[in-house]
PDB file of N, CA, C and O in Angstrom:
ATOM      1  N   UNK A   1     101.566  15.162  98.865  1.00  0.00           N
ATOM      2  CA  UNK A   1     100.611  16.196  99.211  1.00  0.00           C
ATOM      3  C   UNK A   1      99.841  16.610  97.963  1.00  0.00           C
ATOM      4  O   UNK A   1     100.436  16.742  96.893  1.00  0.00           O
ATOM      5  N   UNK A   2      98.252  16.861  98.100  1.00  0.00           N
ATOM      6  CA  UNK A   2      97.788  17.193  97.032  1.00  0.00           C
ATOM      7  C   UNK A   2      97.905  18.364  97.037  1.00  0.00           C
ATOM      8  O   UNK A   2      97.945  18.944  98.122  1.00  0.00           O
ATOM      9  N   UNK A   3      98.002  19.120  95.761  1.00  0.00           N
ATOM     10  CA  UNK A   3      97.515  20.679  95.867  1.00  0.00           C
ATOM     11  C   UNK A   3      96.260  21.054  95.432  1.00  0.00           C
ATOM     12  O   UNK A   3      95.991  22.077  96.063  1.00  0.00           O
ATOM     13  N   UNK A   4      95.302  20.764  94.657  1.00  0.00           N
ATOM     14  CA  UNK A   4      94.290  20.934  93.941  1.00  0.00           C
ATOM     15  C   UNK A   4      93.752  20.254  93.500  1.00  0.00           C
ATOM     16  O   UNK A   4      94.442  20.125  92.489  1.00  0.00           O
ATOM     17  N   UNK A   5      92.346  19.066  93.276  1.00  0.00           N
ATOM     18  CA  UNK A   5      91.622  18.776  92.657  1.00  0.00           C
ATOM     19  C   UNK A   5      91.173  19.331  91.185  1.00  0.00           C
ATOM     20  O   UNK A   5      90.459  18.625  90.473  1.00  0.00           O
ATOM     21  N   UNK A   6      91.502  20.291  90.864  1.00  0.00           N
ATOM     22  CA  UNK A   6      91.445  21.258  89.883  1.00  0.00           C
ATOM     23  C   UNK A   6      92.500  20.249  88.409  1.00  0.00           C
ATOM     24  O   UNK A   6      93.671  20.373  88.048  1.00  0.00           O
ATOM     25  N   UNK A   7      91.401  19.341  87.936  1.00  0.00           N
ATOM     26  CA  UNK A   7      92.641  19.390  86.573  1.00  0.00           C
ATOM     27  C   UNK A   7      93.089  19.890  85.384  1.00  0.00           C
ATOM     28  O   UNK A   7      93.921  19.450  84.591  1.00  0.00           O
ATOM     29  N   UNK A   8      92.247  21.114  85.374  1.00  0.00           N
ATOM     30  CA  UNK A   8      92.798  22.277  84.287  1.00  0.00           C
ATOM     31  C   UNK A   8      94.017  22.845  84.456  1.00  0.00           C
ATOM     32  O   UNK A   8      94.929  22.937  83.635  1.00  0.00           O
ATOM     33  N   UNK A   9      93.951  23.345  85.962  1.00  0.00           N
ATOM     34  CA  UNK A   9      95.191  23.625  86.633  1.00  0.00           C
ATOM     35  C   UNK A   9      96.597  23.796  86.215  1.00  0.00           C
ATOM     36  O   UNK A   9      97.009  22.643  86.334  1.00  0.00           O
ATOM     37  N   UNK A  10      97.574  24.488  85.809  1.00  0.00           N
ATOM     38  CA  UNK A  10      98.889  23.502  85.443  1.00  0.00           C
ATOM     39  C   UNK A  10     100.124  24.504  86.502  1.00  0.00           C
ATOM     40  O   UNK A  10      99.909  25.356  87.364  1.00  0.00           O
ATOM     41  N   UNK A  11     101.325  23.976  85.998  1.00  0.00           N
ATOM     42  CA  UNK A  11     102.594  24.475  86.857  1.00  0.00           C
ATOM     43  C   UNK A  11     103.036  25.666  86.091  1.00  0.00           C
ATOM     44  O   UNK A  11     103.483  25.408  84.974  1.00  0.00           O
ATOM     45  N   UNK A  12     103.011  26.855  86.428  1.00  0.00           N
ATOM     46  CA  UNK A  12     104.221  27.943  85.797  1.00  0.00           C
ATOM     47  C   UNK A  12     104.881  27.931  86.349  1.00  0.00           C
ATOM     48  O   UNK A  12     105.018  27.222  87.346  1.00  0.00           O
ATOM     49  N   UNK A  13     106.072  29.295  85.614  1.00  0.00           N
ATOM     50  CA  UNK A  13     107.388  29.717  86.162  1.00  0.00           C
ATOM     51  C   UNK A  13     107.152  30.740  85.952  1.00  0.00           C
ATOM     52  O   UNK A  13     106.515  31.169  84.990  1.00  0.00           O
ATOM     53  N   UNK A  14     107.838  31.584  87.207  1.00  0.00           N
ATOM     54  CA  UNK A  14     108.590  32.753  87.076  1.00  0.00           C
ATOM     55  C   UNK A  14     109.612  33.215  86.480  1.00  0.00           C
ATOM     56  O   UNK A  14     109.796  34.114  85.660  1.00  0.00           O
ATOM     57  N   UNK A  15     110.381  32.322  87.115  1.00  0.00           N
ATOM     58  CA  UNK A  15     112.008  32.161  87.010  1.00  0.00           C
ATOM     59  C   UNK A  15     112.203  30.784  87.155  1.00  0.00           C
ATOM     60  O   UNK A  15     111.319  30.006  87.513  1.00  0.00           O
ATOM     61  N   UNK A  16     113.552  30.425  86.833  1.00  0.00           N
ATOM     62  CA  UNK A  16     114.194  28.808  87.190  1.00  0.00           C
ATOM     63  C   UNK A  16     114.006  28.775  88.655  1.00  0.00           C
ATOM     64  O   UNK A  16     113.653  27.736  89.214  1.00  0.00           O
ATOM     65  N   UNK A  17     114.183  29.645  89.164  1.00  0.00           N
ATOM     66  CA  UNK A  17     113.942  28.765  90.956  1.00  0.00           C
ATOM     67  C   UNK A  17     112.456  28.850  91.517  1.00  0.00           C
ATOM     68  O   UNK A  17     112.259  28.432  92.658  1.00  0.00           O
ATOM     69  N   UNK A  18     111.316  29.411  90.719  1.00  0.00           N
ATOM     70  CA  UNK A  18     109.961  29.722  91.508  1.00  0.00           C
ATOM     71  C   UNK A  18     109.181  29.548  90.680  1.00  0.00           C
ATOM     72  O   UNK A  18     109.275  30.396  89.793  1.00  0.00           O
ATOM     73  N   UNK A  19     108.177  28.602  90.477  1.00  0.00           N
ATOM     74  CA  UNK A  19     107.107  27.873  90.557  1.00  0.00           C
ATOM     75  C   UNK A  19     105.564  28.368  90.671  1.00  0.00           C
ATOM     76  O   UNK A  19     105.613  29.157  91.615  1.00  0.00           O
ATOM     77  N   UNK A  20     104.671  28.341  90.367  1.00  0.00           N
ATOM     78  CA  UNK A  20     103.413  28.387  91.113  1.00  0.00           C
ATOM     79  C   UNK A  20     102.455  27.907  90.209  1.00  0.00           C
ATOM     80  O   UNK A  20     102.517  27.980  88.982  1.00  0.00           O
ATOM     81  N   UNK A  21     101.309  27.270  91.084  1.00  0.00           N
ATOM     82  CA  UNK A  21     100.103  26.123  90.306  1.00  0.00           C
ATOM     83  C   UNK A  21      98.696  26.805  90.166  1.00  0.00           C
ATOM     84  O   UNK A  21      98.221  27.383  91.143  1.00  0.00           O
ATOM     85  N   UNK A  22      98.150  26.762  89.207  1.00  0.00           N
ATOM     86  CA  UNK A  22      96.949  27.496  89.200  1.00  0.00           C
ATOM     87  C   UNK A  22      96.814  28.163  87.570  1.00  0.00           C
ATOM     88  O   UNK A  22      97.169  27.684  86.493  1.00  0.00           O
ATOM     89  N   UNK A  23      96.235  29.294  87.860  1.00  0.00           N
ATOM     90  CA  UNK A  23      96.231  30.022  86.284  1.00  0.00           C
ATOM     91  C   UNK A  23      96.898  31.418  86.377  1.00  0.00           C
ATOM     92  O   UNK A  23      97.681  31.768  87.260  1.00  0.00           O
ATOM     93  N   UNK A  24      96.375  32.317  85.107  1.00  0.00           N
ATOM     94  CA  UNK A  24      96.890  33.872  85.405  1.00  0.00           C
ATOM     95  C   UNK A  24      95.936  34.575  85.077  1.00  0.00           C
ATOM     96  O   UNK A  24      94.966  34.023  84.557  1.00  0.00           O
ATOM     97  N   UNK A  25      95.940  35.722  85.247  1.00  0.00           N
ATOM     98  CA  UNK A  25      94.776  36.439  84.825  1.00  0.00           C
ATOM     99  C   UNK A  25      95.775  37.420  83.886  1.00  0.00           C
ATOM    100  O   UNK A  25      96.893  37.643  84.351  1.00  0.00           O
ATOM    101  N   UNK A  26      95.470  37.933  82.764  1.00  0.00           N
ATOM    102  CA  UNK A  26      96.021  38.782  81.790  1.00  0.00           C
ATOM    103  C   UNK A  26      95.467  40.132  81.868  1.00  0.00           C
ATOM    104  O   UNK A  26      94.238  40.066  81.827  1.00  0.00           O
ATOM    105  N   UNK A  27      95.949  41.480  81.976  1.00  0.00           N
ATOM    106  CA  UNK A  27      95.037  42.606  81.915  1.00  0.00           C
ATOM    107  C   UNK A  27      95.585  43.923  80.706  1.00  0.00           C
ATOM    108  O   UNK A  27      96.701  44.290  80.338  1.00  0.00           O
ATOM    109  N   UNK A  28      94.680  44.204  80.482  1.00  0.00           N
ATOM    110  CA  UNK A  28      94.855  45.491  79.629  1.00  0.00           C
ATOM    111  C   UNK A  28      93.804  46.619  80.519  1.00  0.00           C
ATOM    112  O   UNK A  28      92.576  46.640  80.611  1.00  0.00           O
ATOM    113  N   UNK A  29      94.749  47.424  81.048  1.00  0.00           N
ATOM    114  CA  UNK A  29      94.755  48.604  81.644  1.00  0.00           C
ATOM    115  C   UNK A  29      94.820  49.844  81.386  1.00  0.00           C
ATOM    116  O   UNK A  29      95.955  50.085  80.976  1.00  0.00           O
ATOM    117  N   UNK A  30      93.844  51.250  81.430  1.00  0.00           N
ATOM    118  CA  UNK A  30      93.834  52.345  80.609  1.00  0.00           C
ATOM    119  C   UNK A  30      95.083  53.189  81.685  1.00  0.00           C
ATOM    120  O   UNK A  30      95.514  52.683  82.721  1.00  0.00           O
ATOM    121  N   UNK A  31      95.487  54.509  81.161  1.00  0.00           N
ATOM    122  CA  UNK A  31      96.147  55.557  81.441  1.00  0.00           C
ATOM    123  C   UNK A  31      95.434  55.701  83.030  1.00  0.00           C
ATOM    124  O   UNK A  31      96.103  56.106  83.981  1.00  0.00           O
ATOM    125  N   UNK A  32      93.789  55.253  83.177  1.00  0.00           N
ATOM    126  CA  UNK A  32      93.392  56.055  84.276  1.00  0.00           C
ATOM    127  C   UNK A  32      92.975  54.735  85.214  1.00  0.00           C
ATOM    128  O   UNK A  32      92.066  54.535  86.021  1.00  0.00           O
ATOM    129  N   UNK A  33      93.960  54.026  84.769  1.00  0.00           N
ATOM    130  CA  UNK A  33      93.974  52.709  86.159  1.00  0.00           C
ATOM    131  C   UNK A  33      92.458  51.811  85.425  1.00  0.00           C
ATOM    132  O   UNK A  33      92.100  51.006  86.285  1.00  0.00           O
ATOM    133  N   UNK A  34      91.912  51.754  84.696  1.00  0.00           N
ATOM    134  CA  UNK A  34      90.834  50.760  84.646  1.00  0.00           C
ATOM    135  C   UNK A  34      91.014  49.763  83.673  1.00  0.00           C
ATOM    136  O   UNK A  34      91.243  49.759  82.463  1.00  0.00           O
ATOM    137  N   UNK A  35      90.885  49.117  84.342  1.00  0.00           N
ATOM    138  CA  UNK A  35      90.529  47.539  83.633  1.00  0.00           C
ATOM    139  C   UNK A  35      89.778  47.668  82.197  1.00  0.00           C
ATOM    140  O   UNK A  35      88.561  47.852  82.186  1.00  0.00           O
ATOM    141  N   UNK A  36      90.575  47.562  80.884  1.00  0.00           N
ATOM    142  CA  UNK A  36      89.563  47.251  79.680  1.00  0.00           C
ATOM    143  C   UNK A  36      89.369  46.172  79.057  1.00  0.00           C
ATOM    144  O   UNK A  36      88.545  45.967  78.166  1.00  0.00           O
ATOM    145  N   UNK A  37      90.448  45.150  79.703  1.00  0.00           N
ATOM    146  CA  UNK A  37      89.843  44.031  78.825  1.00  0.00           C
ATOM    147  C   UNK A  37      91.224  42.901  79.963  1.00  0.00           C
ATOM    148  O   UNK A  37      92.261  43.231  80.539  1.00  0.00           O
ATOM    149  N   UNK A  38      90.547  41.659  79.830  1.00  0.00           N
ATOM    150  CA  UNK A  38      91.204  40.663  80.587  1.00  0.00           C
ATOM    151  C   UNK A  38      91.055  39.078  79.876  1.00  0.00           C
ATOM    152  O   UNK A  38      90.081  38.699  79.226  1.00  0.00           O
ATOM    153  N   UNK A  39      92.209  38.323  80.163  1.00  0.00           N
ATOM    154  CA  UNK A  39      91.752  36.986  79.722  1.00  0.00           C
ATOM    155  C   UNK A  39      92.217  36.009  80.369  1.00  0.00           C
ATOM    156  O   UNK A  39      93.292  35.926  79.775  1.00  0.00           O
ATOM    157  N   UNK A  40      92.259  35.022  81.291  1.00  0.00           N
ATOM    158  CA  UNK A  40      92.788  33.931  81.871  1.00  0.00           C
ATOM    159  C   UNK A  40      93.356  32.705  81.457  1.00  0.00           C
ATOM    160  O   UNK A  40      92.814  32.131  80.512  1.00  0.00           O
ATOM    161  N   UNK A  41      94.451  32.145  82.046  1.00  0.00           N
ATOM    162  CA  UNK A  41      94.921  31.306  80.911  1.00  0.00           C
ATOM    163  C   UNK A  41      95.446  30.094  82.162  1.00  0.00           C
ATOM    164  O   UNK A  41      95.841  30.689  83.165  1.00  0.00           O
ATOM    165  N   UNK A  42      95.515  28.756  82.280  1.00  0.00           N
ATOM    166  CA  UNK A  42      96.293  28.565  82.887  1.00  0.00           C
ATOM    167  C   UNK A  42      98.335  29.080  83.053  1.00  0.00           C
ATOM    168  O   UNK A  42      98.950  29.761  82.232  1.00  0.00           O
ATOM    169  N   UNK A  43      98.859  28.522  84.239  1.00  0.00           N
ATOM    170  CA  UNK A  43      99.678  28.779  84.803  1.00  0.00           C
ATOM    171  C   UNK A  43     100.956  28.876  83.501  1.00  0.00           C
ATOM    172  O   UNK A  43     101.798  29.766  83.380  1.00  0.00           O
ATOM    173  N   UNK A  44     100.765  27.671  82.636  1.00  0.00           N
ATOM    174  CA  UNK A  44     101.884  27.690  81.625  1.00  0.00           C
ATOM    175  C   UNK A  44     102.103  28.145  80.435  1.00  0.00           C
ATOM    176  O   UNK A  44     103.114  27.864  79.791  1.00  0.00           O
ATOM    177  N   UNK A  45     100.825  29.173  79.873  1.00  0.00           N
ATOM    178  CA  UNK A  45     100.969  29.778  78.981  1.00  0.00           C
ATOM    179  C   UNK A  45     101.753  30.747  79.296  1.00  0.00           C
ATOM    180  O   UNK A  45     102.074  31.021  80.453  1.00  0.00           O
ATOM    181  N   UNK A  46     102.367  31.737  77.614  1.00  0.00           N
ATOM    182  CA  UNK A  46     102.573  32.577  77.688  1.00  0.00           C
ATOM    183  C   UNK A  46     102.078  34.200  77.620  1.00  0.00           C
ATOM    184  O   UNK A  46     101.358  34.616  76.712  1.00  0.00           O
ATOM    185  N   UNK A  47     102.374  34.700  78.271  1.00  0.00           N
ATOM    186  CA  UNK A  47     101.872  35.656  78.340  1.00  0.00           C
ATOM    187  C   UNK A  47     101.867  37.087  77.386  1.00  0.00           C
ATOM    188  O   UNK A  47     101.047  38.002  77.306  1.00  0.00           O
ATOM    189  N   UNK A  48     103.365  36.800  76.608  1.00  0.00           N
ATOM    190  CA  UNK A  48     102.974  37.509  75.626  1.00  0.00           C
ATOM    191  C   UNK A  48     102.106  37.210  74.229  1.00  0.00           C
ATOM    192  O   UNK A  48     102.056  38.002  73.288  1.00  0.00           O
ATOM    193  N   UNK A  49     101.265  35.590  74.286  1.00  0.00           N
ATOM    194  CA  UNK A  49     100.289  35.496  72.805  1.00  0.00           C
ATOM    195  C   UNK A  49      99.400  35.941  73.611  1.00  0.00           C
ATOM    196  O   UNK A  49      98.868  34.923  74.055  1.00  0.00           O
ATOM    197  N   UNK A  50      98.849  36.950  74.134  1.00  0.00           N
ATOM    198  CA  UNK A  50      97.409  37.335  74.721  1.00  0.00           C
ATOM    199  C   UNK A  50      97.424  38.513  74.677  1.00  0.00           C
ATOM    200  O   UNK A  50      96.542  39.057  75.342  1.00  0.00           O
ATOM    201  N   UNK A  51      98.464  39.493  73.850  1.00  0.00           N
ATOM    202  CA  UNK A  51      98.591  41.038  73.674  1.00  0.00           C
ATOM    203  C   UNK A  51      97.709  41.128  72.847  1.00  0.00           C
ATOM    204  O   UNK A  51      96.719  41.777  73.184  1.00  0.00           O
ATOM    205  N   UNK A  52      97.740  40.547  71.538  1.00  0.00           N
ATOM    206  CA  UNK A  52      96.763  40.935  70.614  1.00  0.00           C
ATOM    207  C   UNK A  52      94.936  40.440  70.763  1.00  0.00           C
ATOM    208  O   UNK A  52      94.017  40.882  70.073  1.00  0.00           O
ATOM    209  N   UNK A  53      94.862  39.637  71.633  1.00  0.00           N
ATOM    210  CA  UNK A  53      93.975  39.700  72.183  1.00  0.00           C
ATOM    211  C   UNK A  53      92.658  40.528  73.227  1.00  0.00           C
ATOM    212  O   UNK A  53      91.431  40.624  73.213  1.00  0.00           O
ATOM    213  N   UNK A  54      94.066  41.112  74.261  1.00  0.00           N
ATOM    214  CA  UNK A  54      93.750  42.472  74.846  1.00  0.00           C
ATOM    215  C   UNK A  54      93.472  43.584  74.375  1.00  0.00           C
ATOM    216  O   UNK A  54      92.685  44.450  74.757  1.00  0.00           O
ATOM    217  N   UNK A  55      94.275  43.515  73.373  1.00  0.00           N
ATOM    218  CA  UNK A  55      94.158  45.083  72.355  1.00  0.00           C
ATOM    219  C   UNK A  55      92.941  45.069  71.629  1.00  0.00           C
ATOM    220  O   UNK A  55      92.475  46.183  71.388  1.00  0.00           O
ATOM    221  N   UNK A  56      92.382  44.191  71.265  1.00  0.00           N
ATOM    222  CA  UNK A  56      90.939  43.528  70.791  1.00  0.00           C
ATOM    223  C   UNK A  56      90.023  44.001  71.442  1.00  0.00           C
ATOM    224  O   UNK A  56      89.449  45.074  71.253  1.00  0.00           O
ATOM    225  N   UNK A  57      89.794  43.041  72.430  1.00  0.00           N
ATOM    226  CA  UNK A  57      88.996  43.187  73.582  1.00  0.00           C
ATOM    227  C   UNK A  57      88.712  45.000  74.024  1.00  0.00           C
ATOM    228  O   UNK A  57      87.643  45.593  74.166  1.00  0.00           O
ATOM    229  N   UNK A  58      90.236  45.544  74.161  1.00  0.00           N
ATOM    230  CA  UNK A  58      90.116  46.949  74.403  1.00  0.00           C
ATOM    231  C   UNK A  58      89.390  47.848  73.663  1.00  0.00           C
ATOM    232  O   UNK A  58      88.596  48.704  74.051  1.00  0.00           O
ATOM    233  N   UNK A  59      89.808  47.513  72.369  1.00  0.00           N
ATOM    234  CA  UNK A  59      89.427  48.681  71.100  1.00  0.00           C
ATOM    235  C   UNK A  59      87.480  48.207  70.907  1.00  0.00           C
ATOM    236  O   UNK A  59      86.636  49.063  70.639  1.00  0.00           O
ATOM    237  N   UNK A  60      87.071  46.378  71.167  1.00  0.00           N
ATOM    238  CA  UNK A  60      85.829  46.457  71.383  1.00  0.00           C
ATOM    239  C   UNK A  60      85.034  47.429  71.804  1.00  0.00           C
ATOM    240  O   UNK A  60      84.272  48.228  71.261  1.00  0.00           O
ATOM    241  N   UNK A  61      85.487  47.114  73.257  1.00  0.00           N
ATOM    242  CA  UNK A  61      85.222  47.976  74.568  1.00  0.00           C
ATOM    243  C   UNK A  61      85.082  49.946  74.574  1.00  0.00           C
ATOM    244  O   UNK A  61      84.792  50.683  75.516  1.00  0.00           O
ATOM    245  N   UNK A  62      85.390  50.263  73.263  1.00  0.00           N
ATOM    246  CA  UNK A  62      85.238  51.419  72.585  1.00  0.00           C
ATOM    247  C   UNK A  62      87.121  52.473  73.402  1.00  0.00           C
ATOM    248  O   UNK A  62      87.257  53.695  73.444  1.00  0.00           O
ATOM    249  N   UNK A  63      87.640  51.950  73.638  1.00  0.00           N
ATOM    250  CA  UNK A  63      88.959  52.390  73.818  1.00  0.00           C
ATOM    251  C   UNK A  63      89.763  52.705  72.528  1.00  0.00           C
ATOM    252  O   UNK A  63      89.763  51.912  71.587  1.00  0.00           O
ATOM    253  N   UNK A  64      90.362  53.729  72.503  1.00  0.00           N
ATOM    254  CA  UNK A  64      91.505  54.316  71.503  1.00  0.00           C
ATOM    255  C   UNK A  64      92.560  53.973  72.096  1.00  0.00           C
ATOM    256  O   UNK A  64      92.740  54.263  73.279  1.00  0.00           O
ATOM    257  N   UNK A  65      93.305  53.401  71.488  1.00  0.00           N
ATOM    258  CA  UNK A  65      94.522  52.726  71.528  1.00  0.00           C
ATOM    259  C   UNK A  65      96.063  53.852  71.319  1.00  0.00           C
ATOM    260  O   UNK A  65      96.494  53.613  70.191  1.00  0.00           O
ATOM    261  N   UNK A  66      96.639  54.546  71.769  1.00  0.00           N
ATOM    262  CA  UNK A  66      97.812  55.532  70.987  1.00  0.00           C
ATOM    263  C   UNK A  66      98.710  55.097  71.391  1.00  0.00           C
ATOM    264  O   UNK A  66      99.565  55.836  70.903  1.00  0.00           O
ATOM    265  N   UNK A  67      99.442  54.077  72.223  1.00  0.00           N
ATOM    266  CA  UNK A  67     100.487  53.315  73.196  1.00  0.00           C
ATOM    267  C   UNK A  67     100.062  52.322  74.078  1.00  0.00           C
ATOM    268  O   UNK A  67      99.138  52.128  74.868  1.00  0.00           O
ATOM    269  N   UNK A  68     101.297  51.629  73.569  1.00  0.00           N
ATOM    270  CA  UNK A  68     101.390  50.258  74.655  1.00  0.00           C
ATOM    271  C   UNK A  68     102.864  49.772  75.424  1.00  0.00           C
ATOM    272  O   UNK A  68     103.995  49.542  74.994  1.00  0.00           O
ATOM    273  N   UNK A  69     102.199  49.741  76.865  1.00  0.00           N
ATOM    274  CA  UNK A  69     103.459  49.817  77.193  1.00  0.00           C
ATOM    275  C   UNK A  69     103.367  48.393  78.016  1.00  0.00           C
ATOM    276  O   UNK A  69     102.215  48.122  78.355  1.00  0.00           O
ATOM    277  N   UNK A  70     104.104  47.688  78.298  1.00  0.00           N
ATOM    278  CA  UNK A  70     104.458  46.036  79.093  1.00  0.00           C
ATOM    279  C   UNK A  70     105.929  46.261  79.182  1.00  0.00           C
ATOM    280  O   UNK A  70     106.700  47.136  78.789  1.00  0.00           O
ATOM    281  N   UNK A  71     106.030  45.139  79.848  1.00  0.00           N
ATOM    282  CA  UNK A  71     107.173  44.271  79.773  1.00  0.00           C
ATOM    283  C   UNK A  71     107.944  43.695  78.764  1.00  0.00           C
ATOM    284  O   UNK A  71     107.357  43.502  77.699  1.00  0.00           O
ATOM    285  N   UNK A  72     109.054  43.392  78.837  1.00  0.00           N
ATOM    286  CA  UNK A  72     109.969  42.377  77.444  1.00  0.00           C
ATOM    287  C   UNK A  72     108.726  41.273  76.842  1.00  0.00           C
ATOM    288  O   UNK A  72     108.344  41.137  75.680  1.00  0.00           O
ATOM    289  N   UNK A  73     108.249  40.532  78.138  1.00  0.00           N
ATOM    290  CA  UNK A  73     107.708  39.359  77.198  1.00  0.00           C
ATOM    291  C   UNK A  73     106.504  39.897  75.925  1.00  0.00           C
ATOM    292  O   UNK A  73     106.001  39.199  75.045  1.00  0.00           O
ATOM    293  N   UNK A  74     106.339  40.990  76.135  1.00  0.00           N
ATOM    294  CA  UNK A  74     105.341  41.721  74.848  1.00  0.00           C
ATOM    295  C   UNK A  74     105.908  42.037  73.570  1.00  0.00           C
ATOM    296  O   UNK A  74     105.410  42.552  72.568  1.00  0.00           O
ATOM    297  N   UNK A  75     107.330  41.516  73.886  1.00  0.00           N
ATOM    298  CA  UNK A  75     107.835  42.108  72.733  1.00  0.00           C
ATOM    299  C   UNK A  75     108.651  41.526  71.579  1.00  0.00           C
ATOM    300  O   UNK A  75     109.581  41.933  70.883  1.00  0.00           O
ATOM    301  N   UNK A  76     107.515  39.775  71.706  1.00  0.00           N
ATOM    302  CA  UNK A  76     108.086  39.169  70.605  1.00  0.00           C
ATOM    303  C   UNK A  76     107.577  39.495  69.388  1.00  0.00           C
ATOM    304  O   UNK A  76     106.406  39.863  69.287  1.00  0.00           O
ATOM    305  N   UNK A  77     108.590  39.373  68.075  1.00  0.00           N
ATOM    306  CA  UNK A  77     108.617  39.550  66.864  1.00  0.00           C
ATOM    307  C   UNK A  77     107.076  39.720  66.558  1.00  0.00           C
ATOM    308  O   UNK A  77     106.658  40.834  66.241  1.00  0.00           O
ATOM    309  N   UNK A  78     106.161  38.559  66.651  1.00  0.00           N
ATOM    310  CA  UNK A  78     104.259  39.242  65.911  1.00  0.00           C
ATOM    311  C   UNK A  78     103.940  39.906  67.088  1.00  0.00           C
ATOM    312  O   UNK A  78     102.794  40.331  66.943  1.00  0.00           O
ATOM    313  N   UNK A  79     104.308  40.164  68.016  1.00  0.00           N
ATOM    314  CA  UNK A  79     103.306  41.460  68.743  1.00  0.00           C
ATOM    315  C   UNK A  79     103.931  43.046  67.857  1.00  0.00           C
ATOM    316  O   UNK A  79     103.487  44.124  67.462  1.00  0.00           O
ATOM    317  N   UNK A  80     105.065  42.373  67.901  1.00  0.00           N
ATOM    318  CA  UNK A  80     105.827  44.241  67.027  1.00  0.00           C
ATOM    319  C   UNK A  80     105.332  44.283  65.781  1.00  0.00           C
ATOM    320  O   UNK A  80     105.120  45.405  65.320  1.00  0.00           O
ATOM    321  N   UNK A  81     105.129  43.476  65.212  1.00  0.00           N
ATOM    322  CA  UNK A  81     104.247  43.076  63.710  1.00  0.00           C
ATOM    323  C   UNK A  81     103.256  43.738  63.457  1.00  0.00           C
ATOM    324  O   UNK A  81     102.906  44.340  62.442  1.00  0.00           O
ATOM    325  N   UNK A  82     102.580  43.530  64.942  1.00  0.00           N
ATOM    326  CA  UNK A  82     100.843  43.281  64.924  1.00  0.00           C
ATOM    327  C   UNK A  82     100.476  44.943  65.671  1.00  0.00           C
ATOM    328  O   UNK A  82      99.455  45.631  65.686  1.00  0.00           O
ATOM    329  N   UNK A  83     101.398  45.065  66.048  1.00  0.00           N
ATOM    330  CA  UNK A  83     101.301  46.947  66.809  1.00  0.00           C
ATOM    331  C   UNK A  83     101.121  47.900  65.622  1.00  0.00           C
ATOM    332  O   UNK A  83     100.181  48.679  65.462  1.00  0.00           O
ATOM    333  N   UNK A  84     102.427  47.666  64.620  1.00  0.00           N
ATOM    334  CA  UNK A  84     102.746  48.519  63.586  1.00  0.00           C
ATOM    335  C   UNK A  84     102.004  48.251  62.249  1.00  0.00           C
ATOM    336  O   UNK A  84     102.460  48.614  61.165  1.00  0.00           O
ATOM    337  N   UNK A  85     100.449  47.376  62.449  1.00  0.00           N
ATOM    338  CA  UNK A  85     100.478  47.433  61.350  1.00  0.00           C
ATOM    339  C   UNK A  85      99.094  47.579  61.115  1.00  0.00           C
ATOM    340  O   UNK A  85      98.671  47.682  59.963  1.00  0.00           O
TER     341      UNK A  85
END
């Protein structure tokens, strides 16, 4: 079965048992629900090298930055680097 003509496309994971084909969309989100900055990646990147990117994009976008809050995967060694410094 095909799934996509698409060959940028690739396979992520969730988890070891779940799968899905396509890309992601990345977001940096204010206190008041809005969208300040986004980046797309296919399915198998990770998602935490695109923090310091967002935070970019955000502070462009004329946003003040005073906290960041995510998930674990935000919280490898150069994102804690790159927060505090």
């Amino acid at each position: 079965m095909q799934i996509s003509e698409d060959q940028d496309a690739k396979v992520g994971h969730k988890s070891a048992d779940t799968s899905f084909f396509g890309y992601k969309a990345h977001l940096a989100i204010s206190e008041d629900r809005i969208i300040t900055a986004a980046t797309i990646t296919t399915s198998e990147k990770s998602d935490g090298k695109q923090l310091q990117t967002l935070i970019e994009k955000s502070v462009a976008a004329g946003l003040k930055i005073e906290t960041i809050i995510g998930d674990t995967v935000y919280s490898e060694k150069g994102n804690i680097k790159y927060m505090f410094s």
